[in-house]
Backbone as CSV, one residue per row, in Angstrom:
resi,resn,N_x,N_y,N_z,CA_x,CA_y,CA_z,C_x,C_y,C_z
1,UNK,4.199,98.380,79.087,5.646,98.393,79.259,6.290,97.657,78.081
2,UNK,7.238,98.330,77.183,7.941,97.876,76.618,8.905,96.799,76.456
3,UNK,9.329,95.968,75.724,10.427,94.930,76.188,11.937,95.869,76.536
4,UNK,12.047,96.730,76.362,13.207,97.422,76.689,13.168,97.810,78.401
5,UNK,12.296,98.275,78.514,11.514,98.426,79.950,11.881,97.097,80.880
6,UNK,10.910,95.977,80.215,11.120,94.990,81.239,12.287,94.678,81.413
7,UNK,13.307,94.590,80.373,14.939,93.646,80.711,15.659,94.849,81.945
8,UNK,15.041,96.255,81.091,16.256,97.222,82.123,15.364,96.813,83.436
9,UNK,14.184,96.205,83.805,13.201,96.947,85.381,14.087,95.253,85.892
10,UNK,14.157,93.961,84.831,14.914,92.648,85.412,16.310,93.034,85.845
11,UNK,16.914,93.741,85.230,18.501,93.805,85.207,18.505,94.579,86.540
12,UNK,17.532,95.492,86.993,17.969,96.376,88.018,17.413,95.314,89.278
13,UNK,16.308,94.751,89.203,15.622,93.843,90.289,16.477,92.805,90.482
14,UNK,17.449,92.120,89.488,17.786,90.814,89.873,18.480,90.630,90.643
15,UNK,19.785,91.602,91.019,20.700,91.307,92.169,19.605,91.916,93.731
16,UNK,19.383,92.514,94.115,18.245,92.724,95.087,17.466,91.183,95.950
17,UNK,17.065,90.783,94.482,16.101,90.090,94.832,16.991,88.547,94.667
18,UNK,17.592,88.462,94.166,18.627,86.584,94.388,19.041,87.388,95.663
19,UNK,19.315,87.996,95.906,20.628,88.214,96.996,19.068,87.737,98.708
20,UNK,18.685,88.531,98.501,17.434,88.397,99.401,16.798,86.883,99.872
21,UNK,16.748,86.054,98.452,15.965,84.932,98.551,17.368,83.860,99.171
22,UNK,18.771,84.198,98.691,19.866,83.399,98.646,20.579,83.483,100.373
23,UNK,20.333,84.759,100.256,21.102,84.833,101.821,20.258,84.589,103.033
24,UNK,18.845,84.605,102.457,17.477,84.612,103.580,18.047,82.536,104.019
25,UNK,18.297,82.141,102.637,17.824,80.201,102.792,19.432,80.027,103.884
26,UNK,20.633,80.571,103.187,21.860,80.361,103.440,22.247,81.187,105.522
27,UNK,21.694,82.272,105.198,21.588,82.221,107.199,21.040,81.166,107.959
28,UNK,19.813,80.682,107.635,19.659,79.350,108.222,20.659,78.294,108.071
29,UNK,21.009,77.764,107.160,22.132,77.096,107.674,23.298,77.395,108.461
30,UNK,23.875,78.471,108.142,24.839,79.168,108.639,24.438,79.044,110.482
31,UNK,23.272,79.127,110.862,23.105,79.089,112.038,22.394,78.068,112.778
32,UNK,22.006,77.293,111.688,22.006,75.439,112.219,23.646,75.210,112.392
33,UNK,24.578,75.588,111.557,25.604,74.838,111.732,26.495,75.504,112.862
34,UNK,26.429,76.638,113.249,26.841,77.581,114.680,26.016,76.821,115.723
35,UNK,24.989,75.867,116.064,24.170,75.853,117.019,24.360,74.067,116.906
36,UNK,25.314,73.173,116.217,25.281,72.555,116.465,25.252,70.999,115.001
37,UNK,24.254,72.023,114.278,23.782,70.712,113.059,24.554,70.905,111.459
38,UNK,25.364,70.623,111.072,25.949,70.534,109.713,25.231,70.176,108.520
39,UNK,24.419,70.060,108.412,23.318,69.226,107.754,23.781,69.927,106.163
40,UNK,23.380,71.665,106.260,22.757,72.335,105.578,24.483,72.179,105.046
41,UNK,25.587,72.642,105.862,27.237,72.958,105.256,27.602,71.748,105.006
42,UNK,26.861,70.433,105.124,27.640,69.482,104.092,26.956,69.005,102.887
43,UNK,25.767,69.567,102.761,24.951,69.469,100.827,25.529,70.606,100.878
44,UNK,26.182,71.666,101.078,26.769,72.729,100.303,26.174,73.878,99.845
45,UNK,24.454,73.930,100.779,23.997,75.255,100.869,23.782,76.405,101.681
46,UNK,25.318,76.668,102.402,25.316,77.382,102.702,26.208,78.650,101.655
47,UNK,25.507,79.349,101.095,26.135,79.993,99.855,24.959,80.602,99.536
48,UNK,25.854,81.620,98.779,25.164,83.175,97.957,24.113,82.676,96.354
49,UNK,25.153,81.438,95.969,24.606,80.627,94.662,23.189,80.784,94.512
50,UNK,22.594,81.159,94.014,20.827,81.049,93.847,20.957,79.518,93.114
51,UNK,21.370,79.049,92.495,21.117,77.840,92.039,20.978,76.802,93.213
52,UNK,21.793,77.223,93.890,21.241,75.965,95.377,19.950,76.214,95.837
53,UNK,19.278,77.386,95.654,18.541,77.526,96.425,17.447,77.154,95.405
54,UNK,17.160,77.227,94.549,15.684,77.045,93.732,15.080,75.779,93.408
55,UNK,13.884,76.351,93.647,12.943,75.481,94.082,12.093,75.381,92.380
56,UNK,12.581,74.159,91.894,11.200,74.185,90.576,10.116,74.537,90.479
57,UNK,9.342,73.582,91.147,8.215,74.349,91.644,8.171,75.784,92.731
58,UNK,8.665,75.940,93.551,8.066,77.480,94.147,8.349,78.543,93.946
59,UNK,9.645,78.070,92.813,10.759,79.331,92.691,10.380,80.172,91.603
60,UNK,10.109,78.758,90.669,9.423,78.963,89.235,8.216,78.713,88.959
61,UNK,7.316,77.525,89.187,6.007,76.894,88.129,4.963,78.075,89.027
62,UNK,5.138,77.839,90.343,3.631,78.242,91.426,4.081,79.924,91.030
63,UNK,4.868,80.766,91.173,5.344,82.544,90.833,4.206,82.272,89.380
64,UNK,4.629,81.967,88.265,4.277,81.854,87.065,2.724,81.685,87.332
65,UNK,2.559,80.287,87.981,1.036,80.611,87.481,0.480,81.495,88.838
66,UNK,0.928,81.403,89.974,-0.170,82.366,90.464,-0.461,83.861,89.873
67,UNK,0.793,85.139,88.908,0.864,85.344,88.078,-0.324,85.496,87.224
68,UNK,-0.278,84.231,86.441,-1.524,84.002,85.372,-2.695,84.193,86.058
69,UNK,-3.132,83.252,87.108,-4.366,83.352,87.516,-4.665,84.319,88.321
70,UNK,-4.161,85.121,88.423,-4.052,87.040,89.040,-4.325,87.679,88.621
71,UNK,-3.639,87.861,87.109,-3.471,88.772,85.913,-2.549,89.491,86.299
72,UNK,-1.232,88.851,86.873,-0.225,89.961,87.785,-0.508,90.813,89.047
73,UNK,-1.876,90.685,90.087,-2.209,91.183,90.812,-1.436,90.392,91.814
74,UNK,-0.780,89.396,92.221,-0.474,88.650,92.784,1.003,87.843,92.627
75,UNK,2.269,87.958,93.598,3.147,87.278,93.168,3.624,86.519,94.814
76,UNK,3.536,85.074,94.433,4.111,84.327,95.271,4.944,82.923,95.200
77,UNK,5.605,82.975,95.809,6.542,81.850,95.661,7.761,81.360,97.424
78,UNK,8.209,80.477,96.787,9.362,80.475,97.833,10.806,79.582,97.013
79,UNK,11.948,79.694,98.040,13.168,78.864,97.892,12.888,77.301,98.162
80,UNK,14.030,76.811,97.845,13.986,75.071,97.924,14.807,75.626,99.743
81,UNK,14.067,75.255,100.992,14.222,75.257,101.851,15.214,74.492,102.829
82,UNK,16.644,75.323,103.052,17.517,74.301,103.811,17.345,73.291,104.859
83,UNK,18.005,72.367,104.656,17.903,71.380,105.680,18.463,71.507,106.681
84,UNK,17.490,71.705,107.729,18.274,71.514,109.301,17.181,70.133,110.045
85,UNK,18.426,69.540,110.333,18.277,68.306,111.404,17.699,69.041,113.123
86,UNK,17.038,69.591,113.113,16.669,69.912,114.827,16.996,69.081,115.934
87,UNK,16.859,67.997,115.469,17.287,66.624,116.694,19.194,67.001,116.743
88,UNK,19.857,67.469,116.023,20.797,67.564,115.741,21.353,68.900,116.573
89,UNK,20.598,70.025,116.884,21.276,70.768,117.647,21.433,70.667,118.866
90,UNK,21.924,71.332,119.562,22.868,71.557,120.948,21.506,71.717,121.867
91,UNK,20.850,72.289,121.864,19.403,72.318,122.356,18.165,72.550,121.028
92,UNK,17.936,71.453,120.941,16.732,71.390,120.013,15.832,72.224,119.814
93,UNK,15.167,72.294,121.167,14.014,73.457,121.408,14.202,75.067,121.202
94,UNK,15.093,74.856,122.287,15.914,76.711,122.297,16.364,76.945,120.597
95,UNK,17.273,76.089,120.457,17.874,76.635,119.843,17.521,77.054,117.798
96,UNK,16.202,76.111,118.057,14.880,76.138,116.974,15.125,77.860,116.558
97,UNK,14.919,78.614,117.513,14.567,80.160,117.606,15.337,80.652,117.146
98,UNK,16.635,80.667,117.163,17.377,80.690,117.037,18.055,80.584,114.805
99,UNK,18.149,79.581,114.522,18.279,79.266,113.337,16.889,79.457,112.513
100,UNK,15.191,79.867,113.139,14.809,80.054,112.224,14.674,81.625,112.210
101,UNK,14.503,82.609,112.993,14.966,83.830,113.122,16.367,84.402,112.268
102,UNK,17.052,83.541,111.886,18.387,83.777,111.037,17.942,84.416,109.546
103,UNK,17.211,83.820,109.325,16.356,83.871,107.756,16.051,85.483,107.468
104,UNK,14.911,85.666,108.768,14.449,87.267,108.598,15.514,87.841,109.206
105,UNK,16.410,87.946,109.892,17.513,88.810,110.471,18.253,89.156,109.170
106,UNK,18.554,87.996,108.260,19.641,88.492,106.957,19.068,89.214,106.199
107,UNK,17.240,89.458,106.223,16.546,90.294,105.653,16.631,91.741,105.545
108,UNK,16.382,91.699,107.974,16.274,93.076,108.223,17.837,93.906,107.605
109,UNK,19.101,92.951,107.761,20.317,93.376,107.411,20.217,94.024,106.098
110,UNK,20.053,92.948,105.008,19.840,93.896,103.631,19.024,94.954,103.868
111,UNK,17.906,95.104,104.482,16.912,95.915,104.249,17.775,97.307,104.494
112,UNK,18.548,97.493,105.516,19.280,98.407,106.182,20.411,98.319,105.626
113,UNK,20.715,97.856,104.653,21.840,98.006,103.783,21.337,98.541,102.645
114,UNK,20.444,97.968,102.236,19.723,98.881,100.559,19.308,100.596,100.891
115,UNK,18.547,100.373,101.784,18.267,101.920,102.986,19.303,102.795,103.064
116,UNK,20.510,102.363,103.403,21.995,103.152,103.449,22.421,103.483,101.978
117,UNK,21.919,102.223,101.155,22.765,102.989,99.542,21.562,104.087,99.112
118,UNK,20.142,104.078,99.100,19.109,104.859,99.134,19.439,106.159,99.967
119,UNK,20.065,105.874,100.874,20.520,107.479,101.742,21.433,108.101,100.621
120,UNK,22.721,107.392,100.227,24.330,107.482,99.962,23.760,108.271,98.796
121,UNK,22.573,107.362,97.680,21.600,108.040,96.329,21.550,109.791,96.595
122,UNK,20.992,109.380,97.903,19.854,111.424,97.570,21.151,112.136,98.104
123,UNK,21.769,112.043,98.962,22.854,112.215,99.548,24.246,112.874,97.914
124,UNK,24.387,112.087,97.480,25.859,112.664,96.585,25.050,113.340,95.265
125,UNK,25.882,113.915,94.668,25.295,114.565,93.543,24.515,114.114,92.653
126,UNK,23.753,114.252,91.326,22.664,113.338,90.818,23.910,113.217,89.472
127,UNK,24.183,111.848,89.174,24.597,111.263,88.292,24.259,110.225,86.951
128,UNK,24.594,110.059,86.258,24.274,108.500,85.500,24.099,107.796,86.126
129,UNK,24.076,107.489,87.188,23.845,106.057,87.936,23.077,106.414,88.789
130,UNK,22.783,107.396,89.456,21.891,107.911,90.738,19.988,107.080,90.606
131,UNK,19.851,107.364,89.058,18.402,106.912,88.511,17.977,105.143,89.203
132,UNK,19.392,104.647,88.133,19.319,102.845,88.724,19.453,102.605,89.900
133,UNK,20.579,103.448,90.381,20.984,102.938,92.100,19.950,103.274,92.933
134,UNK,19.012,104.296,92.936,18.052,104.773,93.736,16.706,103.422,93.527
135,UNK,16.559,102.917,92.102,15.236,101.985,91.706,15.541,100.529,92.553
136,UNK,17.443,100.213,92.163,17.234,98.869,92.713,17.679,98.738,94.404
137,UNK,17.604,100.024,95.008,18.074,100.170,96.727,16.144,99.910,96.827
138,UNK,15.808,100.693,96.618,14.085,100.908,95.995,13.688,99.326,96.500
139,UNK,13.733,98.306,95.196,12.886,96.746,95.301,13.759,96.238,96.091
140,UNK,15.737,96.815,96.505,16.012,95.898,97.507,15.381,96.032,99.235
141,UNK,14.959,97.345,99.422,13.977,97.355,100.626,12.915,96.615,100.077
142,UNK,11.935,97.048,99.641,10.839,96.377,99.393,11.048,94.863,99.598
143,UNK,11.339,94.304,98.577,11.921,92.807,98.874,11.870,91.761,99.737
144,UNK,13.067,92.952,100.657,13.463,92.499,102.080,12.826,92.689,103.253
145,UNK,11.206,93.489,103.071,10.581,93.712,103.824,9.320,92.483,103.889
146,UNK,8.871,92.820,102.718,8.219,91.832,102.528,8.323,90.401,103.105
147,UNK,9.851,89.798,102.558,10.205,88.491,102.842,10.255,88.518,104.467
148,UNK,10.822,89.395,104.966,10.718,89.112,106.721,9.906,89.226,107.238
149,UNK,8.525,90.070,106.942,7.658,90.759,107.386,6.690,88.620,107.278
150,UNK,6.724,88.401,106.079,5.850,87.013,105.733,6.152,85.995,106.701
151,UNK,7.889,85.941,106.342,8.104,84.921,107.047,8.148,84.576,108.637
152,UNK,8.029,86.074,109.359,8.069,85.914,110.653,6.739,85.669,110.992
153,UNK,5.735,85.685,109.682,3.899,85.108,109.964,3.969,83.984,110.781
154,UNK,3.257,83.930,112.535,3.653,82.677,113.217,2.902,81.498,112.652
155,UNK,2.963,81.247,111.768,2.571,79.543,111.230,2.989,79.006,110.586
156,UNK,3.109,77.700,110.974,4.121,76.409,110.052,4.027,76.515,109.343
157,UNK,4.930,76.233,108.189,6.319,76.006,108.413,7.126,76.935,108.327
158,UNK,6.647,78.718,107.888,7.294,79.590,108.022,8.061,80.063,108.878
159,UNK,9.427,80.351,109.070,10.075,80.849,110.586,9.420,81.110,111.338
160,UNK,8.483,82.027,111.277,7.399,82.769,112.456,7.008,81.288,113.546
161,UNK,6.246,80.392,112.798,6.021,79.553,113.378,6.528,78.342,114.261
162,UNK,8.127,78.571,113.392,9.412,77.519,114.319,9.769,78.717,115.323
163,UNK,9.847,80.090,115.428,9.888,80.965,116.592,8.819,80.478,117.499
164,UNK,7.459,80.289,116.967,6.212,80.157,118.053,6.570,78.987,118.669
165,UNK,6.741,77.822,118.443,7.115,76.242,118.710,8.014,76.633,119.988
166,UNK,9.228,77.168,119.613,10.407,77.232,120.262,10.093,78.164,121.527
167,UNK,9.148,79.000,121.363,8.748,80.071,122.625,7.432,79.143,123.426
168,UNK,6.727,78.531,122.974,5.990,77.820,123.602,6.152,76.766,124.577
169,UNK,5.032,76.460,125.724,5.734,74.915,126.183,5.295,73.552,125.504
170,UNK,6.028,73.043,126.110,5.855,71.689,125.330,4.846,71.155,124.847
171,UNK,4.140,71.234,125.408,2.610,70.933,125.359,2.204,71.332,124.512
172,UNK,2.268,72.626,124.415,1.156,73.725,123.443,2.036,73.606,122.173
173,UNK,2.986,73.348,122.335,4.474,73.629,120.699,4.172,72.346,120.252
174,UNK,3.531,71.385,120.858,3.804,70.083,119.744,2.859,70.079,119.373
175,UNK,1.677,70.485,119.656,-0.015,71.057,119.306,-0.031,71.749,118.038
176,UNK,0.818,72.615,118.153,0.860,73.813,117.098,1.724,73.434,116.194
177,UNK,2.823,72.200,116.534,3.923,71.605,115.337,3.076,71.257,114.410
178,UNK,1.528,70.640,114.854,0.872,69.827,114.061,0.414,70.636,112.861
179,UNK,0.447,72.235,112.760,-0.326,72.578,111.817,0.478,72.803,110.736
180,UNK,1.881,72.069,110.657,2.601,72.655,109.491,1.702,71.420,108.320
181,UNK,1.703,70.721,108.851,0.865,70.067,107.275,0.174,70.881,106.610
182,UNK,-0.839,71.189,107.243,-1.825,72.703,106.582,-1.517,74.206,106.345
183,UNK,0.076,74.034,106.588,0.202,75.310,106.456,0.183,76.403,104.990
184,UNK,0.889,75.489,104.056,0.880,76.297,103.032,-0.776,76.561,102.310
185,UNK,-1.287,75.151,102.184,-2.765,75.233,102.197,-3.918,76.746,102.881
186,UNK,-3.313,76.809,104.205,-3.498,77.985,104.586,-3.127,79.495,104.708
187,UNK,-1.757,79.449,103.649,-1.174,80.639,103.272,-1.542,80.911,102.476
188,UNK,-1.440,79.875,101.049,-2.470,80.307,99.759,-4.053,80.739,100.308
189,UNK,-4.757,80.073,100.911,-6.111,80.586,101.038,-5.481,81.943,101.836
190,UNK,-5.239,82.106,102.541,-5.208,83.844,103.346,-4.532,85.015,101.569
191,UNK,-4.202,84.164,101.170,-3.011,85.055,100.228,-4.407,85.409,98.993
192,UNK,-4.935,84.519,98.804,-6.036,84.798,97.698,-7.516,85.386,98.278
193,UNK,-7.651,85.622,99.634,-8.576,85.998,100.095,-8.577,87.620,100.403
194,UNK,-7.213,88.285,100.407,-6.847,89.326,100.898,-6.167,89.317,102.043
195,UNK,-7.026,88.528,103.128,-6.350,88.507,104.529,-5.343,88.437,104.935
196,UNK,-4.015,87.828,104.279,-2.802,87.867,104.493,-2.126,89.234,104.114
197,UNK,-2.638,90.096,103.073,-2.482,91.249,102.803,-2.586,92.382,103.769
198,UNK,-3.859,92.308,103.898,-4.822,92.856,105.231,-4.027,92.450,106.867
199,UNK,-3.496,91.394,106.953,-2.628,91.126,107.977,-1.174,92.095,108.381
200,UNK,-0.476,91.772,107.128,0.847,92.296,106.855,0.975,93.344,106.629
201,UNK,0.432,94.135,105.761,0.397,95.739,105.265,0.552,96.185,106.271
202,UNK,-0.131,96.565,107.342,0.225,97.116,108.727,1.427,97.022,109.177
203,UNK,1.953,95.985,109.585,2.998,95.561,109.946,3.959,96.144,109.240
204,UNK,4.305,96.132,107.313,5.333,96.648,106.837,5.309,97.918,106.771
205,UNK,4.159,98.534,106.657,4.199,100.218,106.915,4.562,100.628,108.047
206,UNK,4.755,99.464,109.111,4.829,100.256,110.745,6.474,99.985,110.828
207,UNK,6.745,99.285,109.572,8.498,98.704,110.000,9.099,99.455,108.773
208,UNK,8.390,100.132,107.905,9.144,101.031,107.010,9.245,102.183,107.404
209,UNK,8.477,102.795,108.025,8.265,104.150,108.390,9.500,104.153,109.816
210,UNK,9.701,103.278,110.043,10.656,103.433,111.126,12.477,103.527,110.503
211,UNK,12.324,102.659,109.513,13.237,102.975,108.296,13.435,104.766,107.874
212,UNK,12.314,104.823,107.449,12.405,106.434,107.067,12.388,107.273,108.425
213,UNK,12.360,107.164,109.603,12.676,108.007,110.462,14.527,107.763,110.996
214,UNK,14.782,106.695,111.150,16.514,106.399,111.058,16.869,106.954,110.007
215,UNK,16.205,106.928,108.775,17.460,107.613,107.508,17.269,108.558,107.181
216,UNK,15.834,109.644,107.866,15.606,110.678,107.712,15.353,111.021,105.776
217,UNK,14.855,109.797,105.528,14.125,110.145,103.988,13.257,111.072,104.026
218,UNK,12.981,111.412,103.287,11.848,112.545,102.714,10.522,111.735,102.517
219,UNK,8.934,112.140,102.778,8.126,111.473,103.235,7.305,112.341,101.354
């Protein structure tokens, strides 16, 4: 791939993909602060800004080198993760489910918003713009599948796992709180082993294909 290649394949990926990572961090607050906790709306990240959201390390150094030590077979990372006070909401427990489910919901939303401009694409006549608008509706599903599909993975500290906590009883949720220490430890190992691949793939083919039967894409 050419350098002309890569800036046009960045220029078309970049709004897709900030918008994805920005609105995924910024619904969580948005719904810590509906449920009770301000935490996140008074540091001032609740916003579209990608600069609030990045994370030095996860956003940038760990993408880069996992990257390198891949050979590009491999891309992972995350956001600098909003702050919610849990002791701080209206019901702590319940309402856990609640604000971390917010994250992948703003997902499934884009996802079904990029899906609709991907319809609107094949749909109107083929234009100068039909090429780009079709590539970046394209990585904005993808994207947004991905990111919800991961993050609803039930283990700490990923949403999935503040859903599991919050659906569990007490007993068993403070058991299972315990494994967020190990969690990322145990995402990288599943992520470099295949198994997290092998996990998920299923899952996003069974939640895309349901995509392409609502928008009646072409298979």
């Amino acid at each position: 791939m050419n350098t002309a290649s890569v800036i046009q394949t960045i220029a078309i990926a970049a709004l897709p993909v900030i918008l994805a990572i920005t609105l995924h961090e910024a619904a969580h607050g948005y719904a810590a602060r509906h449920f009770g906790d301000p935490t996140a709306w008074q540091e001032g990240r609740i916003t579209a800004n990608p600069l609030k959201h990045i994370d030095p390390v996860g956003t940038i150094l760990v993408p880069i080198g996992i990257l390198l030590l891949s050979s590009g077979g491999i891309l992972f990372g995350w956001a600098k993760p909003v702050p919610v006070n849990f002791g701080r909401l209206r019901h702590p427990k319940r309402d856990m489910l609640w604000v971390a489910a917010a994250g992948p919901g703003a997902n499934l939303a884009m996802l079904l918003f990029w899906a609709a401009i991907m319809k609107l694409v094949l749909l109107l006549p083929v234009n100068f713009f039909s090429l780009p608008m079709a590539e970046m509706a394209k990585i904005g599903m993808i994207i947004n599948l991905a990111l919800m599909v991961l993050n609803l993975f039930p283990l700490p500290p990923l949403d999935g796992g503040r859903i599991a906590v919050s659906l569990l009883p007490s007993p068993a949720a403070w058991r299972f709180a315990q494994l967020e220490r190990f969690g990322f430890p145990i995402l990288l190992l599943l992520l470099f082993t295949g198994a997290l691949s092998w996990l998920l793939t299923p899952v996003m083919g069974l939640v895309m294909g349901v995509i392409y039967f609502i928008f009646q894409f072409p298979v």
